[in-house]
C-alpha positions as CSV (number, residue, x, y, z in Angstrom):
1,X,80.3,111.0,109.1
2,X,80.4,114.4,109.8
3,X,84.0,116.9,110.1
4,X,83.8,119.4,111.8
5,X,86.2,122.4,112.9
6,X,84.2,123.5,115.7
7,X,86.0,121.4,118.4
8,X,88.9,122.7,120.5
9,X,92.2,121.8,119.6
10,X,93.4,124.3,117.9
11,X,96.5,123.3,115.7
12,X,96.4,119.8,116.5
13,X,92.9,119.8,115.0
14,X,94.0,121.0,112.0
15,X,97.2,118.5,111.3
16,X,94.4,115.6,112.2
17,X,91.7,116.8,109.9
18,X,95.2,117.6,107.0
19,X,96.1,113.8,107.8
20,X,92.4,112.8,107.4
21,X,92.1,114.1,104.0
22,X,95.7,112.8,103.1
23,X,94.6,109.6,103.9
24,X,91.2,109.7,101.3
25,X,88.8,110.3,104.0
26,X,86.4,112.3,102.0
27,X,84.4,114.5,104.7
28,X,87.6,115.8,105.0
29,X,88.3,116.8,101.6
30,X,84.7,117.7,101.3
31,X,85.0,120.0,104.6
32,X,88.6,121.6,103.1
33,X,86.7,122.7,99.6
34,X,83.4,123.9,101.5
35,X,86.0,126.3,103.5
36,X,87.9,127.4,100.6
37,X,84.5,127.8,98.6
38,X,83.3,130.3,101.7
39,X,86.7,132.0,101.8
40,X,86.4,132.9,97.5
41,X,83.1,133.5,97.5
42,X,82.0,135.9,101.1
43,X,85.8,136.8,102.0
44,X,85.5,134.5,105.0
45,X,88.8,134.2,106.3
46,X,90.1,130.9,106.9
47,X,91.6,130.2,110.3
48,X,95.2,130.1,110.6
49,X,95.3,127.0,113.2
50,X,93.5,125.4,109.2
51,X,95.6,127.1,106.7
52,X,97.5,123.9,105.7
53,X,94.8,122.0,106.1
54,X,92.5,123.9,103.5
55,X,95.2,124.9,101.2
56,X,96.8,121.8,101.2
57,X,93.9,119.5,100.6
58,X,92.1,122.0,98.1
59,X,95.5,122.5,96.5
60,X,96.3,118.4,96.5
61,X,92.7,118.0,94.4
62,X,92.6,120.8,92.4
63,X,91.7,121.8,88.7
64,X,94.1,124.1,86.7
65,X,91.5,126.7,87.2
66,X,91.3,126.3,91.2
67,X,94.9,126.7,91.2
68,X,94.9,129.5,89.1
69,X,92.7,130.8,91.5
70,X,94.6,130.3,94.7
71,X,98.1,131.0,92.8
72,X,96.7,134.3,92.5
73,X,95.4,134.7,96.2
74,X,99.5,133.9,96.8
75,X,100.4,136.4,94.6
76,X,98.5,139.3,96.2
77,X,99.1,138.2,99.5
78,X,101.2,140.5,102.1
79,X,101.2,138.1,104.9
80,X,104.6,136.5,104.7
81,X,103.2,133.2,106.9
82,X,99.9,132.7,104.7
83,X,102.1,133.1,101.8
84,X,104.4,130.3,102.7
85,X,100.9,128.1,103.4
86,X,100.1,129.1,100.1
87,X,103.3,128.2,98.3
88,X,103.4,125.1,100.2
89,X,100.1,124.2,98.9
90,X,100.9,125.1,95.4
91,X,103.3,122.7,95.4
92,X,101.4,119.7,96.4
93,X,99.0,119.6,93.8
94,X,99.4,115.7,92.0
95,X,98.4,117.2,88.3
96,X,101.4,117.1,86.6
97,X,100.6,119.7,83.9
98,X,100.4,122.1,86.6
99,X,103.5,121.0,88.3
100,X,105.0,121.7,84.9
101,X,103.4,125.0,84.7
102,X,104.7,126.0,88.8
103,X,108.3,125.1,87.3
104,X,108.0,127.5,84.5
105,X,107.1,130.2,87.4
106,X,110.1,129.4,89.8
């Protein structure tokens, strides 16, 4: 199966597609790390109606390095809204030695 984000729906697209991935289905996952991957690597910016979505799912499956990498991206943020995605996200991750480590930081 194929995910895609180019459908209308806007917000309710991207609590579907959050759900989706919550729920295992991997085109999701796969479709939340291709748009992360984009956003690092060309600066593409990821849309806000997808925010949780992308955070959340990349954030939910990540290495220590990954969410070095998007801790960072919250740290240099000025957006106040993307910043509470991001902190949101952060927090969701299910490795444990980086849960320790986001205790250590609060």
């Amino acid at each position: 199966a194929v995910v895609s984000t180019q459908s209308t729906g806007g917000l309710f697209r991207g609590d579907m597609l959050s759900e989706a991935a919550q729920h295992g289905y991997q085109p999701a996952v796969d479709l939340a790390h291709k748009l992360y991957s984009e956003h690092l690597s060309s600066g593409k910016t990821v849309d806000s109606n997808l925010y949780s979505f992308v955070y959340g799912t990349v954030a939910m499956n990540c290495t220590e390095e990954e969410w070095d990498v998007m801790f960072e991206e919250y740290s240099k943020e000025t957006l106040q809204s993307k910043q509470r995605y991001l902190m949101k996200a952060l927090a969701s991750t299910f490795n444990v030695d980086i849960l320790k480590k986001l205790l250590v930081y609060t």
